[in-house]
N, C-alpha and C positions, 0 to 999 in steps of 0.2 A: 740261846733264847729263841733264834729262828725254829731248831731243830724242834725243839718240843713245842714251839707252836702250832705246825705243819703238821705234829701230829697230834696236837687236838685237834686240828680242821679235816683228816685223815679219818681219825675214830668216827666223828660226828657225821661225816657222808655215808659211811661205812653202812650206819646206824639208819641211816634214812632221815636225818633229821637236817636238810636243808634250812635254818633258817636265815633270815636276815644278818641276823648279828656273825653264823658263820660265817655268810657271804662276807661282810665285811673285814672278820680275819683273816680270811681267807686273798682280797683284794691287799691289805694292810700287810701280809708276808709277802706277794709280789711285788709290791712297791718296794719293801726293804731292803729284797733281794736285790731285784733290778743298783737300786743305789748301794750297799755293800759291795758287789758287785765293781762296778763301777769304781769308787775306792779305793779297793786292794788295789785293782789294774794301773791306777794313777799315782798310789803311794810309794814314792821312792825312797822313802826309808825303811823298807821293806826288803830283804832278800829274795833271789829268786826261789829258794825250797820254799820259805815263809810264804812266797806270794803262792806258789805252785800247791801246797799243803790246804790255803785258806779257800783258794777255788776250787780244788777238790771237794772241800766240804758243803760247799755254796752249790757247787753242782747236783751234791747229793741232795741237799734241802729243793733242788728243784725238779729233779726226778721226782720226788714225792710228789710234789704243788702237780707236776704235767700228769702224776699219772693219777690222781684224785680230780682233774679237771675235766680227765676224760670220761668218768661217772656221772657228769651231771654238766649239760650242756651252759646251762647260766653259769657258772664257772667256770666254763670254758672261756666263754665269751669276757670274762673279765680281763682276760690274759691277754687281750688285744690292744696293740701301744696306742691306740683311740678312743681309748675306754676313759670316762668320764671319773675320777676317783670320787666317791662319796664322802659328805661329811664325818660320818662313824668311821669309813676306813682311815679317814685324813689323822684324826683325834686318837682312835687306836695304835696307830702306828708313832705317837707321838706318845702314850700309854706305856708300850714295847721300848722304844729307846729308853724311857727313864728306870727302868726296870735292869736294862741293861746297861746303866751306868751311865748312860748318853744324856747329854742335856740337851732339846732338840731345837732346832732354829727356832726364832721367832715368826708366830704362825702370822702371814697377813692379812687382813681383812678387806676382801675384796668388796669393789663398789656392790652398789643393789643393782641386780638384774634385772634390766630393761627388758621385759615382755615383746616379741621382736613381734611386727604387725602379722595379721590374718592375709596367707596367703588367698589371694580373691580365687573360690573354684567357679566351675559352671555354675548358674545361674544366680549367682549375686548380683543384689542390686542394692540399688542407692537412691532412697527418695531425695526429688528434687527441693522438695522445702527442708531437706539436710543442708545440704549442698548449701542452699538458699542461708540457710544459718550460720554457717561457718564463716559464708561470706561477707553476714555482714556483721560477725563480730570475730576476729583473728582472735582475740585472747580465750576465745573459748576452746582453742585446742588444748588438750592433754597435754600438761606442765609436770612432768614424771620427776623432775629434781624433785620434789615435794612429798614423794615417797621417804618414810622414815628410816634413817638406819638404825637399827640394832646395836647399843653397844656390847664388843663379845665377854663372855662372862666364864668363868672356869666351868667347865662340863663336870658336876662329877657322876653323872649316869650316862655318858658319853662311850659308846662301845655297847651298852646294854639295848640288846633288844626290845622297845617298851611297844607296839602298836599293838602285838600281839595280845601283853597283858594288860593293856586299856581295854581293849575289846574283851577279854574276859572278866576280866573287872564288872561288866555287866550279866555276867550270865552265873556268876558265883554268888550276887546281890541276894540277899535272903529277904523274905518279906519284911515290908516293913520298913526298910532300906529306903532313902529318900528318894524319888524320880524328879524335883523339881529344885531349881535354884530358889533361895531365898530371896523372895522380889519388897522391894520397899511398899510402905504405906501406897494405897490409889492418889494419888495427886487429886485435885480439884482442877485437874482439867474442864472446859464446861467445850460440851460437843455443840456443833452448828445446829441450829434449827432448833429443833423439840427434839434431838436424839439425846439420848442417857447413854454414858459410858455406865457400865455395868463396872462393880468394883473388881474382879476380875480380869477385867480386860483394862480397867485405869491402872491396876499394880503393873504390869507390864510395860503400860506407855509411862510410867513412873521410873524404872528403871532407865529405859531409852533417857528421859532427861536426866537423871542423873551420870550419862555416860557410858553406860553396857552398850555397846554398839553386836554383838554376834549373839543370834538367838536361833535353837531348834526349837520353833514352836508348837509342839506335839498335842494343843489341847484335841479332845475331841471334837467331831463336826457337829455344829452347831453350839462354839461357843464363841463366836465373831474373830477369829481368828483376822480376816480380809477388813475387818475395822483394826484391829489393834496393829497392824502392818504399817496402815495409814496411817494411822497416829503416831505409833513410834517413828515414821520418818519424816513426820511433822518437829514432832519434837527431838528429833539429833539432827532438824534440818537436812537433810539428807537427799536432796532434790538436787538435779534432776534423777528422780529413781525411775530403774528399769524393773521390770515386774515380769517374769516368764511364767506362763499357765499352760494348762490344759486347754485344749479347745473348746471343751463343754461348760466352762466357766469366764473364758475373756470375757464374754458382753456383760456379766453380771459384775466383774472387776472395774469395769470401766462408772457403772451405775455406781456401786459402794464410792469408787475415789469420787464423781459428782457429790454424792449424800455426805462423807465424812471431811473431805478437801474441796471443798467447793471452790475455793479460791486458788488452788494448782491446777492447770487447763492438763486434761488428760488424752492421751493417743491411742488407737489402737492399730497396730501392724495387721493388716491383712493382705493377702493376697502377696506380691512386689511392692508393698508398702506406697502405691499412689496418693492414697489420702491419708500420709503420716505429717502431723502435725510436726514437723523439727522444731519448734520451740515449746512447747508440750513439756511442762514440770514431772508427770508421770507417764511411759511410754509402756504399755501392754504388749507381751508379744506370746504368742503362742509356742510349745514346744514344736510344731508341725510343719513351720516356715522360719524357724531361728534358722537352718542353714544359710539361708537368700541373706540377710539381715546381722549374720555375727560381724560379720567385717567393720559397717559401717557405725553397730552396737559397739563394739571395743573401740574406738576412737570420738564417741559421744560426752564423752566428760562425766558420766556418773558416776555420784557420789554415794547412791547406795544399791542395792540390787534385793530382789526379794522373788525366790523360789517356792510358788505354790505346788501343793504334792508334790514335795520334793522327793518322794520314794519313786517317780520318775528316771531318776539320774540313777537306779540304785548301779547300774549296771557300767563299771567306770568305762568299759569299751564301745558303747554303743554311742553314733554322732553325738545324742542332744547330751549326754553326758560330757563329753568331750567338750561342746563351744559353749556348757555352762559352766563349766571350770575354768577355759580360757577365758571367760570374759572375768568370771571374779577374780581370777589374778590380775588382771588387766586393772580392776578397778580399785584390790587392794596393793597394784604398784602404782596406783598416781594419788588416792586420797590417802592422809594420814591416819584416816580410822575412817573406813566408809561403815553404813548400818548395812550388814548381812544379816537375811532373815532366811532360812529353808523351814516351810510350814508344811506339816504332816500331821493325822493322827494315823498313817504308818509308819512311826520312821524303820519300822523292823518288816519285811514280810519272809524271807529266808532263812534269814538265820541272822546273827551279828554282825556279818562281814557288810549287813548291808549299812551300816554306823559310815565305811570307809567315805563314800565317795561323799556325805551330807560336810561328815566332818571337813571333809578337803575343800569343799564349797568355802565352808564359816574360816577358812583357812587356821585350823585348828592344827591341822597336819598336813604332811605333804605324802607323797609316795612313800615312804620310810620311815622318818619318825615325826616325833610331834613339834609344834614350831610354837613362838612367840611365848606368849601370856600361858598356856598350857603347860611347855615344856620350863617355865620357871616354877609354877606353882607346883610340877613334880621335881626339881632339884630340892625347894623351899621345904620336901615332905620330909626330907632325911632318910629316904628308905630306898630301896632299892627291888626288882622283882623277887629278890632272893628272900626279903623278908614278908613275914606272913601278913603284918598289918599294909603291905603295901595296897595291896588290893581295894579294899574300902577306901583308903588314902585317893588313889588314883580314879577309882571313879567320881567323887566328890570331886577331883579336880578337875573335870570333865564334865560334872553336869553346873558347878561352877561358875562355867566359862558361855552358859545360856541355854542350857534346857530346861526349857518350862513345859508342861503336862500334867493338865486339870482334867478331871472327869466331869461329865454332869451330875454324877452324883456328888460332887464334891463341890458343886457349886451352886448347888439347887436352886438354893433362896435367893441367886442372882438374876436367874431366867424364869420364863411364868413358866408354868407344869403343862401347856399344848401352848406352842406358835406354831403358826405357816412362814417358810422362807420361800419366797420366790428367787428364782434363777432362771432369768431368760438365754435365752440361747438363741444362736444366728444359725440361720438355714441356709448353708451355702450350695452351692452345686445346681444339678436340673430342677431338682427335687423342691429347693427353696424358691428357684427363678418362678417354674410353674407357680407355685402356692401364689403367689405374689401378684402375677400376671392375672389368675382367678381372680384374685380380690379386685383388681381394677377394672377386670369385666362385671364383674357382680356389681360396682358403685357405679361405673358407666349407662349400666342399664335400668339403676334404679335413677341416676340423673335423667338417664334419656327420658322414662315415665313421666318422675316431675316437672319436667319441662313440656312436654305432652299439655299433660294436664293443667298446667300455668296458661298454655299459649288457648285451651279453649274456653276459659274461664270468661265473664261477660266482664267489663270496664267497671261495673259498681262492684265486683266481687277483688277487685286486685288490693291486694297486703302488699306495704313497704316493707323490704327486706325477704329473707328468707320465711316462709310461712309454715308455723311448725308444726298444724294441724294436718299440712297436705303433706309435710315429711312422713308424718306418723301414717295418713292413708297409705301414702308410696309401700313404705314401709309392710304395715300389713297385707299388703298384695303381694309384695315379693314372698314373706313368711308363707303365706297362704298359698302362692303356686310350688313355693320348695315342699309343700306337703301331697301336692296331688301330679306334680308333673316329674320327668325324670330331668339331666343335666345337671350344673353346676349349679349349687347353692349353698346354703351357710353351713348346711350340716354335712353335705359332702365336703367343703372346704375342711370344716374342723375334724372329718375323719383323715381326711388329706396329710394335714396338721401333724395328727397322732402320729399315724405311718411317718414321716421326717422325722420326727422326734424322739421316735425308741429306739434308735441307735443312741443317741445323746443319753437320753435317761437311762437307758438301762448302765452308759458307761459310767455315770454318775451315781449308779444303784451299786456297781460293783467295788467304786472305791470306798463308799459308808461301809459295804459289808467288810471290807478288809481292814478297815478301819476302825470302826464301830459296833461291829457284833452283827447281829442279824436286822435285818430288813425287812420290809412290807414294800412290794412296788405294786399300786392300783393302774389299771388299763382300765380302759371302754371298752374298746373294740378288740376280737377276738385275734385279729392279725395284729395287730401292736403287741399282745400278749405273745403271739408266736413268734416276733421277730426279737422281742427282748431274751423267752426263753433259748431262742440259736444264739446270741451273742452270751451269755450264761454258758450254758453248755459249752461254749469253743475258748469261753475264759475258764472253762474248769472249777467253775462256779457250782455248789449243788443248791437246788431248789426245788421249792413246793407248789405245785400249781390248783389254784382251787379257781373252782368256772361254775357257771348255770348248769352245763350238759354231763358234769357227773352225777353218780351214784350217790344216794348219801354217804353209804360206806364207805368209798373211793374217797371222794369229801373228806370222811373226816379221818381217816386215814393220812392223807397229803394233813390235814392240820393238825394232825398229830407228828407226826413227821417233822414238822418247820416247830412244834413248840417243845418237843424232847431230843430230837437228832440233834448235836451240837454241828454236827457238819454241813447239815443242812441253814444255806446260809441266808435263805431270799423265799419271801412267801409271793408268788406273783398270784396277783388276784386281781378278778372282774369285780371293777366299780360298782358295777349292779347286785353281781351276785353274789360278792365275800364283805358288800358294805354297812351287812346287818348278819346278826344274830351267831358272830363268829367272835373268840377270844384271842388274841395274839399280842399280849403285854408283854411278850417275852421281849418285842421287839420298842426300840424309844424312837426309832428313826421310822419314818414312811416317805415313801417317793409317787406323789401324783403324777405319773406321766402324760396324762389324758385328766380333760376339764371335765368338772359334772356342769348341766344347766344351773344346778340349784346350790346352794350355800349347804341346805339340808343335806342333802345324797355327800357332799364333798365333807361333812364333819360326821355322819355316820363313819364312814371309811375310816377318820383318824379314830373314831373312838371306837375302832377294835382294836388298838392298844393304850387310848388312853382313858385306862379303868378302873378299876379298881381290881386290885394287884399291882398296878405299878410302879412302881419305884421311882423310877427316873422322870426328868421331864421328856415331853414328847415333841419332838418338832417332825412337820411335816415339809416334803421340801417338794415347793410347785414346779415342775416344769414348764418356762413360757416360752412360746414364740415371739420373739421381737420382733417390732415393726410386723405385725400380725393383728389379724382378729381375736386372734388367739389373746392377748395381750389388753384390747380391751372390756375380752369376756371376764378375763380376770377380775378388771378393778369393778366390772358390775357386778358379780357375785359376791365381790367383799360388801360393795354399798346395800345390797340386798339383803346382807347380813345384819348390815345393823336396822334394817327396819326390823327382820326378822325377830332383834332381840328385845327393841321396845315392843315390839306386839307380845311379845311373851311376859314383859314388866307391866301391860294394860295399856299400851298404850292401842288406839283403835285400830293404828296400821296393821293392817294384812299383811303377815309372810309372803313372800314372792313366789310367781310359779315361777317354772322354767320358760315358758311361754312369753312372759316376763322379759328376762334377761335376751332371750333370742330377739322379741322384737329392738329393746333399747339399744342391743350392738348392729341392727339394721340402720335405725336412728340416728345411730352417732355414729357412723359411719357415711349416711347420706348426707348430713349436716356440713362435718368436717367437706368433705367435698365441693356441697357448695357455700362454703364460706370461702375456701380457696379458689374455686371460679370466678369467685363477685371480683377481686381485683382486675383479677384478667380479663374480664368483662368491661370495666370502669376504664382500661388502660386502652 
């Protein structure tokens, strides 16, 4: 039985066909040998020709193994008496003796595998209100008894290579083929405030209470994806959750869990984590600074974790792939069913191998083969890769186990046909400190005026309180010299703004297009357009540039280009100049990276895709600056809006200028100021 083993594992290298399951026969004959071996040597009812005859042949079975090992260095390496044996080899070779007439020991079941701690490298740190929380509650450490064991069950696909045909399992799927698990009725959840769970996004958090705890949730962007996260780990309780993001999206996670979780106080890790909240029900951390932060994360006690653009990790050797695996093992060896979410509407951008590393997050699989809940519902199929219906079998047991992916077309009648989503963003670095520093020279100087002009005011002219007729002078003088003088002012700030911002937007632009199909990204200013198109360009991104200073030709050339070239991924256009009288419904998604003054100029822009031709709903996604001006021009151009729309119903109000909006964030900008002074005045 060895002999003909050895030389199917022989033939198969021969061939080029290294897989898995060889490797494993291939491990499962040294093992045998090694102990046969062993054996004869020991067996004293044995003759010396008998024993001398049986090592002969044993020898020979290992001339083959050594000289097949030396073909293919992972092979090699098995052959080493520190080699870890595999489950499939253990089970295989336990396959081999019953074949051979062997009845083989009773297999033991070892305890569950203590996940051993995060070696601490350079620059790990440890927030002190960690620290601070441990101390003063001891039982909140990590309780690992409390991990589940497994009871073991007769393998019988045990030996068969199956990762391989999971993953092809999706690439054989013929239209029409289901991509999404069957999600229960929406519950009657009812959301905080005046939010609506959308029915889409309630079947999901539906599920979570009924107990699905492992979710890829692949909908497309913009279909609240960052709300149904929150809710599902509201409802499997699931707190304290850790939440790993992008950087162009933490501030905006931290806003959603205030909006959807009001009532779980949330963290966000920045920098060496100074200002992390350690008792914080949800903790934000970015992919950028997990290294500083895994250590102290895998001994935090969470009970569930949720990986945004999880196509991130696709890459299993790269760090933040590596400490977000240890940490989900980490957390599914101490909770007995923690909520794992990895959110994507990439989960593919290479090819299928990139399924690996998502799957091994949701602990679906491990290195090898499939585990848990997965690998019963492929015993439970009765099939095996040898047969033809396996295929369809197996991936149903796979998407199963929690993939969900809704399209917007598929979901129309749940979302209005144009929203705006705001995503603000933090300006970190010089870049941001400046911007910031401006604005408190700009409010200094507008204080210092009003105060000027308070102190020469006569004794019958003084108003109690703040006087919001001299705010509004203040105001328009400042407006008025940012028009005639050069230096720092609101509009140089908000071009300031822009420039910080188009690295952020444009990385934001790149992952819709990878995700979502094509793109519209509007700019102001002609340098925000150029620093978005080099980030494009260096992600190997193609795109369409349309500006004031072309040709008409050239014009509509590039928009012909972005509306026929399928590869053509991203239409980057001047706010001004592609914000009328151009067609691009190809696209459902737009990315504001730059503010217009007006409500008007900012819904032209969206309705060059939301027209008539299109299909889909259209969401527009704002770029903000937090803790910015940037931030309050926002919410004036929304309020301006709606005057804008009962002037349009009769009512007598005038649509807003831009003029408008510039003075009101002068306004309330000086305002805020000095209502913050009056204490510190009073004190």
């Amino acid at each position: 039985m060895l002999a003909r083993t050895v030389r199917e594992v022989e033939a198969a290298v021969q061939r080029g066909r290294v897989t898995p399951s060889v490797r494993a026969k291939f491990q499962a004959v040294a093992l045998m040998l090694r102990e046969e071996r062993a054996r004869v040597r020991a067996d004293a009812t044995v003759g010396d020709a008998r024993r001398s005859e049986q090592l002969k042949r044993l020898d020979g079975v290992a001339q083959i193994l050594a000289t097949t090992a030396v073909r293919d260095s992972g092979l090699l390496a098995l052959l080493a008496e520190d080699t870890v044996v595999s489950p499939e080899a253990r089970e295989l070779t336990r396959e081999l003796l019953r074949s051979a007439g062997v009845e083989p020991a009773p297999e033991e079941v070892p305890p569950p595998e203590i996940p051993a701690p995060f070696a601490p490298p350079e620059r790990r740190a440890v927030p002190q209100s960690v620290i601070s929380r441990q101390l003063a509650n001891p039982f909140l450490a990590p309780d690992f008894s409390a991990a589940p064991v497994r009871p073991s069950r007769p393998r019988r696909l045990a030996g068969w290579e199956l990762l391989n045909p999971l993953l092809s399992s999706f690439e054989r799927a013929g239209d029409g083929a289901p991509a999404c698990m069957a999600l229960p009725a929406p519950t009657s959840l009812r959301a905080p405030g005046d939010l609506q769970l959308m029915p889409h996004q309630g079947a999901l958090v539906a599920a979570a209470a009924a107990g699905h705890r492992t979710f890829l949730l692949a909908d497309e962007p913009g279909l609240g994806k960052t709300a149904q996260a929150l809710l599902a780990a509201e409802a499997a309780n699931a707190f304290p959750l850790l939440v790993v993001v992008p950087n162009v999206v933490k501030t905006n996670w931290a806003r959603e869990a205030g909006r959807w979780t009001p009532h779980r106080p949330a963290t966000v890790v920045q920098g060496d984590g100074n200002a992390v909240d350690g008792f914080a029900d949800i903790v934000i951390v970015n992919y950028e600074v997990l290294d500083r932060h895994v250590g102290w994360l895998g001994t935090f006690g969470f009970r569930g974790m949720v990986v945004d653009e999880a196509h991130y990790i696709k890459n299993k050797t790269s760090q933040r792939s590596q400490h977000v695996l240890q940490l989900s093992e980490r957390i599914r060896a101490r909770t007995p069913r923690p909520l794992l979410m990895a959110l994507t509407g990439t989960p593919l951008i290479n090819d299928i191998d990139d399924f690996r590393a998502i799957w091994q997050f949701l602990g679906w699989i491990d290195e090898s083969q499939p585990l848990g809940e997965l690998m019963d519902a492929l015993e439970d199929t009765g099939l095996t890769p040898a047969d033809p219906g396996f295929y369809p079998a197996a991936r149903q047991c796979v998407i199963d186990r929690g993939i969900v992916r809704r399209r917007k077309v598929d979901v129309a009648a749940d979302i209005p046909a144009r929203r705006i989503a705001d995503l603000p963003v933090e300006l970190d670095g010089p870049a941001g400190r400046s911007i910031r520093a401006a604005e408190r020279d700009l409010v200094a100087r507008m204080v210092s005026r009003y105060e000027r002009a308070l102190a020469g005011r006569a004794d019958g002219d003084a108003v109690e309180g703040i006087d919001p007729e001299l705010v509004r002078r203040v105001a328009r003088a400042e407006l008025k010299d940012a028009t005639t003088t050069t230096g720092e002012n609101v509009f140089s700030m908000m071009r300031r703004i822009g420039r910080a911002k188009a690295g952020l937007a444009a990385d934001y632009t790149a992952q819709l297009a990878r995700s979502a199909g094509k793109v519209v990204f509007f700019a102001k200013h002609v340098d925000v357009m150029d620093a978005a198109e080099d980030a494009f360009a260096q992600a190997g991104i193609r795109f369409s540039s349309i500006r004031g200073d072309q040709t008409p030709s050239v014009r509509q050339k590039n928009i012909d280009a972005f509306v026929t070239d399928p590869e053509v991924a991203i239409a980057v256009c001047s706010l001004t100049a592609a914000g009328v009288g151009i067609n691009l419904q190809v696209a459902s998604n737009i990315v504001l990276a730059e503010l217009s003054w007006t409500d008007a100029e900012q819904t032209q822009a969206i309705d060059r895709s939301h027209r008539i031709g299109q299909t889909e709903p259209v969401t527009a996604w704002r770029i903000l600056a937090a803790q910015t001006i940037d931030a309050r021009i926002a919410e004036l151009i929304d309020s301006k809006a709606g005057l804008a729309a009962r002037a349009l119903d009769g009512s007598p109000v005038e649509a807003a200028e831009a003029t408008d909006v510039q003075l009101e964030a002068l306004v309330g900008l000086l305002t805020d100021a000095l209502r913050e002074a009056a204490p510190l005045a009073a004190s």
